[in-house]
C-alpha positions in Angstrom: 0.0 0.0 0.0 1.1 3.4 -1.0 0.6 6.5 0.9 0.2 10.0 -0.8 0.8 13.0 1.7 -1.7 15.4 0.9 -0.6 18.5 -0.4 -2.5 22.1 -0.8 -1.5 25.0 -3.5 -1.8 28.7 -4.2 -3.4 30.3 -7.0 -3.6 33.6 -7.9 -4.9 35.6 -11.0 -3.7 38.9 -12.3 -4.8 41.1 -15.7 -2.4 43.3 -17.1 -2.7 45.4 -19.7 -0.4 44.3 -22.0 -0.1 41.8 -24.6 1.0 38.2 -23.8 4.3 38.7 -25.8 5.5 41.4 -23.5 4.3 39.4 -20.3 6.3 36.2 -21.0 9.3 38.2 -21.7 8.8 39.8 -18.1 8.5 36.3 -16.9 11.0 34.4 -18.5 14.1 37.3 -19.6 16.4 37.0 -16.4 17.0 40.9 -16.4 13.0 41.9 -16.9 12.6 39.1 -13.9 15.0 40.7 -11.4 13.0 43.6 -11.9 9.6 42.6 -10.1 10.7 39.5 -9.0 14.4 38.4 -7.8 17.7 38.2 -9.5 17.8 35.0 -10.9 19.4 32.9 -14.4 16.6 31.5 -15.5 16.4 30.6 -18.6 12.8 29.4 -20.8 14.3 25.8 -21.8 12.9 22.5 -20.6 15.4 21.0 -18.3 17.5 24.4 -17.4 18.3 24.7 -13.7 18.3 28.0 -12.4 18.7 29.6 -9.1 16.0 32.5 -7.1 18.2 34.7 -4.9 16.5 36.0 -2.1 18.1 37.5 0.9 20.1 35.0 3.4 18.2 34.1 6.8 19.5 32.2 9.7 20.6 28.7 8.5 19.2 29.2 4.8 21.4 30.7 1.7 18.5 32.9 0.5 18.2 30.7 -2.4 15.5 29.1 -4.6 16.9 26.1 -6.6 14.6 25.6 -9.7 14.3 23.7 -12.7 12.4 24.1 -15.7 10.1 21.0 -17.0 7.6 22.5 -19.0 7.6 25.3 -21.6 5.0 26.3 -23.8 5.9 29.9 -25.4 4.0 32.6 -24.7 1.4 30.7 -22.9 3.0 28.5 -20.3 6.5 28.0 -18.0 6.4 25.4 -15.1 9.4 24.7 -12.7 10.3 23.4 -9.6 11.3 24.9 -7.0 13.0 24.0 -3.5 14.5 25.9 -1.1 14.4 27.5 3.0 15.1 25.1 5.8 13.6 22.7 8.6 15.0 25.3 11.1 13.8 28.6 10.2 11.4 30.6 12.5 9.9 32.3 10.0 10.0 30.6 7.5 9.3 27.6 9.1 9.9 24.5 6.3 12.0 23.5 3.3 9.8 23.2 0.8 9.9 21.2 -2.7 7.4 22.5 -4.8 6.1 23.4 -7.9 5.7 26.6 -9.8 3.0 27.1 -13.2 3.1 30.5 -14.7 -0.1 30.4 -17.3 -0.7 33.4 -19.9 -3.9 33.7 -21.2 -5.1 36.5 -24.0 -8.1 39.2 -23.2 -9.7 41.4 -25.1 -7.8 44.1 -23.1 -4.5 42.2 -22.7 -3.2 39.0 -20.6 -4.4 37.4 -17.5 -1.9 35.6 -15.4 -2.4 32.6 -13.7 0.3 32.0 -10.5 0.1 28.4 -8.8 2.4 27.2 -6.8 2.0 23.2 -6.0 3.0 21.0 -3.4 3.0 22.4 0.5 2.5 19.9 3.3 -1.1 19.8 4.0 0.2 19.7 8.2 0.0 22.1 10.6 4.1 22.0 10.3 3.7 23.9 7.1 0.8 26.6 7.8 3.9 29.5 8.1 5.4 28.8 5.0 2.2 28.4 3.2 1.2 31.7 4.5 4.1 33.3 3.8 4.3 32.1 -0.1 0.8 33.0 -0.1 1.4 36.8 1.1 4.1 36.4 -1.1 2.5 35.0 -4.3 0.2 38.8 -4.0 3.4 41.1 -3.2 4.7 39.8 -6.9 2.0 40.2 -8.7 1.5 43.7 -7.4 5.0 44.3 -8.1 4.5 43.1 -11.7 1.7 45.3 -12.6 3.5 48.2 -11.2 7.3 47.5 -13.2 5.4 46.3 -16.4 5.1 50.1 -17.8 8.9 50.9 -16.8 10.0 47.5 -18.6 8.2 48.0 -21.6 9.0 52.4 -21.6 12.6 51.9 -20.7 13.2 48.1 -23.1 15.2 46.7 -20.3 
């Protein structure tokens, strides 16, 4: 008999103004990332491992070690991602998740779908799960708010 831990997700939807093209390239050009996001190397090619950098708390690096495993231009990029550690206070888990970035065309430019798979469904977890949740929101925000300066200034 197998077991299957349960597991719970986030998702989050955001409209932007703009046209799908210019959307992926936010998501998926390392420099247009850093901007709203965090400096990273990622990269959109099946397979590519890629680090998040994030700032450096207690026992844990500050960073997010991803790879990519699905890419459908211009409309989809999915990657893992793992990172934190067992001993964090805030934080409160390591956690090996999942990542799907969806882009979807409206009439008045793209909508966004954020989810991010795979949290412990325990009590352990409920920090960390509240904390990428929080965090999920913070990054959208910050994406509609850089997406004018990216596309003015051509990053």
């Amino acid at each position: 008999m197998t077991l299957v831990a349960e597991t719970r997700f986030i998702e989050k939807e955001a409209e932007f103004a703009f046209p799908v093209e210019t959307v992926w390239r936010a998501m998926t050009d390392s420099e247009w990332l850093a901007v709203w996001f965090f400096p990273n190397d990622i990269q959109p090619v099946v397979e590519h491992k890629f680090t998040i950098w994030s700032r450096p708390v207690e026992r844990w690096d500050g960073e997010f070690r991803c790879q990519v495993v699905e890419v459908q231009p211009e409309k989809l990029l999915k990657f893992t991602w793992r990172g934190g550690h067992e001993e964090l206070k805030g934080f409160g888990r390591f956690i090996d998740t999942v990542v799907t970035w969806t882009l979807t065309p409206t009439e008045t430019g793209t909508r966004l779908t954020f989810r991010h798979d795979g949290f412990a469904a325990e009590a352990a977890s409920d920090n960390v799960f509240e904390i990428m949740s929080k965090g999920s929101e913070s990054v959208l925000r910050a994406l509609a708010k850089r997406l004018p300066d990216l596309v003015e200034h051509g990053a």
